[in-house]
N, C-alpha and C positions, 0 to 999 in steps of 0.2 A: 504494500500500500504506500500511497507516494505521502511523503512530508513535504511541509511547507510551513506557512505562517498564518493560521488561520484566524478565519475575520469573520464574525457573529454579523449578522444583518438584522436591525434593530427592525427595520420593516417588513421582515417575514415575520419574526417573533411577535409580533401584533397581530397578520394573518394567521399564524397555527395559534396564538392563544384566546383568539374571538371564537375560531373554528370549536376548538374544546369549549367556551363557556354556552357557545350556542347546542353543543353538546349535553351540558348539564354535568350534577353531580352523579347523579342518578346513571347517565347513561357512562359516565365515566367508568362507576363500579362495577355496571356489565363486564367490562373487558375483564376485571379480572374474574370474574365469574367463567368466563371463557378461558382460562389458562387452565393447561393439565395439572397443575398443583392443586387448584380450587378442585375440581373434578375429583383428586386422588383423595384429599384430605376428605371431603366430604365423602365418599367410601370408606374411610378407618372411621371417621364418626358414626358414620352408619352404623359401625360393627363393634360399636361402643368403647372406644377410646377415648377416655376421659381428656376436656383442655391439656390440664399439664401434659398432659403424654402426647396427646397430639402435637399439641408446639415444641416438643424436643423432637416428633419422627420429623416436623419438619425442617427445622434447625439441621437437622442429621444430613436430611436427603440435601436438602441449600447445599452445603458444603462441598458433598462431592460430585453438584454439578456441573462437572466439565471436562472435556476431553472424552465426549460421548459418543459411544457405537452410533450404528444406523439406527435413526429414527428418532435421534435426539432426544430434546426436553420431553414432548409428546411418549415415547418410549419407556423414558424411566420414569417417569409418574406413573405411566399405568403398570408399568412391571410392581412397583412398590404396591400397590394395591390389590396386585395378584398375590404376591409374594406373603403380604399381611393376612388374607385370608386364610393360612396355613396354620395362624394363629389363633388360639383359643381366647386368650385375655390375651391385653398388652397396655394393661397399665401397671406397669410393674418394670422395674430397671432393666429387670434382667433379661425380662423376656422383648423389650426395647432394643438393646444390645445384640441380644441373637438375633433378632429379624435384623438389623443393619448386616451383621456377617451375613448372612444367607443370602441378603439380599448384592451383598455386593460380588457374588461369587456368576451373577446374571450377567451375559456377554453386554449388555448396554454401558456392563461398568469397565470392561476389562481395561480401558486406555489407564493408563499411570494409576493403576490398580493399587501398586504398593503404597504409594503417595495417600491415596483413600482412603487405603488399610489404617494407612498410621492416625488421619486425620480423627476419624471414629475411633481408636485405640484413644487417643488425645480426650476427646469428650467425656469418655468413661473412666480412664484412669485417673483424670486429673480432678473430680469430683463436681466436674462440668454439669453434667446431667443430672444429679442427684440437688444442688444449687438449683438451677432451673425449677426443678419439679416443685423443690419447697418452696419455694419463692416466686410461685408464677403468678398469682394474684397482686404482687407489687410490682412485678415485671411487667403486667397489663400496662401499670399505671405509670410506669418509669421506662419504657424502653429501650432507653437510651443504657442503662446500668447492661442489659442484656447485650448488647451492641457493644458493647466499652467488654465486659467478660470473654465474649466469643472471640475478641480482634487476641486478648492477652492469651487467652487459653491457644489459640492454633499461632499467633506468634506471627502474625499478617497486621496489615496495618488494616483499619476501617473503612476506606476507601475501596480495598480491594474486591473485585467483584463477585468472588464468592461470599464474599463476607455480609455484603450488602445481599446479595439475593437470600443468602441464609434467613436474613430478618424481613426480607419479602415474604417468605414462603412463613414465617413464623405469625406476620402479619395477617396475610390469608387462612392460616387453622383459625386466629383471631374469627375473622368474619365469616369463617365459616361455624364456628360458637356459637359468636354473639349477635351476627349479623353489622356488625360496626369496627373496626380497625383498633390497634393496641396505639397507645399515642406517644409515637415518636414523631419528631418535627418535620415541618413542612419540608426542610431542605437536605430532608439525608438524601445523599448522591445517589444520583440511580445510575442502576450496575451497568456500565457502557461495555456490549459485546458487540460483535458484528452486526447484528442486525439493528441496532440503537444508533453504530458509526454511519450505518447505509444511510437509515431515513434522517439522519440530521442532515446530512449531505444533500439527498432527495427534496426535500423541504425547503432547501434552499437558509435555514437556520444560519450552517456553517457554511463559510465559502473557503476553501480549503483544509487538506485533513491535519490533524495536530496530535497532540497525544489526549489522555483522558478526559482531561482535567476543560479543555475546549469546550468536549461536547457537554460533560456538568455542567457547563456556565449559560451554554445554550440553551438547555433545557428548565434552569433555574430560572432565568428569566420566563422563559413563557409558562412556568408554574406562578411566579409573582403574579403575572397580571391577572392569571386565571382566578388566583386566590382573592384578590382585589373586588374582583365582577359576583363570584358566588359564591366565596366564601366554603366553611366546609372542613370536613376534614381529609384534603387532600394532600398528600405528600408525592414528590417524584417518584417515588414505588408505582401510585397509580398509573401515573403516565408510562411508567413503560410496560405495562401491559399492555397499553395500546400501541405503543409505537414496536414492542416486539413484536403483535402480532401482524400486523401491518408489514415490518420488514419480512418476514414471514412470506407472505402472499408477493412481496416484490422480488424474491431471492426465485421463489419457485416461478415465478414467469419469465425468470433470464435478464429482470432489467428493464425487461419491456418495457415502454413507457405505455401503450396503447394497450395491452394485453395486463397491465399492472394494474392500471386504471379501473380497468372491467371487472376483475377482478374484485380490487378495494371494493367498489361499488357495491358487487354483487354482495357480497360479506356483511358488510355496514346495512343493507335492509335486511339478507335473509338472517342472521345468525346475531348483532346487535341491537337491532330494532330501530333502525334511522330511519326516518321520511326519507323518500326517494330523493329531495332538490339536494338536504346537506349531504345525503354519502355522494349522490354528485360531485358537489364541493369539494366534500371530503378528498375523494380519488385525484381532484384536477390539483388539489393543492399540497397533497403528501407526495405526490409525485412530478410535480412543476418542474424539477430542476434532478430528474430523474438520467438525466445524458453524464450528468458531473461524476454520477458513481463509478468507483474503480474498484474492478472486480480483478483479482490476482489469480 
């Protein structure tokens, strides 16, 4: 991917943060309603996995998602939910712990396997998870302490993007609970992977690619405004559900700009529930500056 000097366009960031507020908060949540985590988690709830327990599988699974077989995120969520139903109870340490071995032994995990091993060895030896468990009722209400624990326990810094998705996927058992999110602040950094660098670039946000820390800023900004207009409790975790899945639908049509578009569309009425004019919108302006992406 090429470097450069990248330059935030304060006039996009106005168009994609009107586009979101005309959106709503409401339809914002969707999105994550539509990630395989939501999907997973809500299946272990199902099969009666108490909160506490549920927000350390997902803490667990956050961690080691990356450097994944075929079929990606998609993949290893529903494996973990296959994998789970092997289980009789799982609210209980131990049996938490053996389902992560088991589970990691599924070819979705094989890439830097050891590195996973060790991460999960890390959360239980170090008294990680057993902390969590007691303490998940204040952790609701502080989650930033849990945030601040996880970076020290795996010995990453907070930024980094397992770390952050870790407390995505911790935030989502949240709303899959309670139906409303754990309250960490509006500006924890959202976890910039590929498909976050694509549609910054797409959007026309960024104009040149830089390192992480760009497209954070990017993104920051058209979370202020949005926050501004409706308020809420939105944090940049939200948005990249939407902007992942979106990249998502851009990667699997090659780039296309016309074939991207159709796409976006079709997805934003049939599977989020948009009136037909904004996922119009929607499509013409996530993908406005869709020729700039460089694909390796």
């Amino acid at each position: 991917m090429r470097a450069g000097r990248p330059t935030i366009n304060l006039e996009r960031v106005r168009v994609i943060s009107d586009l979101f507020c005309d959106l709503g908060l409401d339809g914002i949540i969707k999105f994550d309603k539509l990630e395989p985590e939501y999907r997973a988690l809500r299946a272990l709830r199902e099969m009666g996995v108490s909160p506490p327990f549920l927000g350390l599988i997902a803490v667990c699974t956050g961690i080691i998602d990356f450097q994944l077989g075929r079929g990606g995120a998609e993949r290893l969520w529903s494996t973990l939910a296959e994998v789970a139903r092997d289980f009789g109870d799982l609210n209980d340490l131990r049996q938490v712990e053996l389902l992560m071995k088991v589970f990691l032994n599924e070819p979705i995990n094989a890439r830097m396997l050891q590195l996973k091993v060790a991460r999960i060895r890390r959360i239980f030896n170090s008294g990680f998870a057993r902390w969590l468990v007691e303490n998940y009722d204040r952790l609701r209400e502080e989650a930033m302490l849990l945030w601040r624990r996880l970076s020290e326990t795996l010995r990453s810094g907070m930024e980094r993007k397992t770390i952050v998705f870790a407390m995505k996927a911790f935030d989502i058992s949240h709303l899959v609970c309670f139906g409303d999110y754990a309250k960490f602040p509006w500006d924890i950094p959202i976890p910039v992977d590929f498909h976050v660098r694509q549609v910054t670039i797409s959007t026309g946000l960024l104009e040149g690619y830089g390192d992480d820390s760009a497209f954070r800023r990017a993104w920051a900004l058209v979370l202020k405004r949005v926050r501004e207009r409706i308020g809420g409790n939105v944090s940049l975790l939200r948005i990249d559900s939407l902007v992942w899945q979106v990249g998502r639908i851009m990667y699997e049509s090659g780039y296309d700009r016309s074939l991207s578009a159709e796409r976006i569309q079709r997805y934003m009425v049939e599977r989020v529930g948009m009136s037909a004019d904004l996922a119009a919108r929607f499509a013409t302006e996530m993908t406005r500056f869709i020729n700039r992406v460089v694909v390796d």
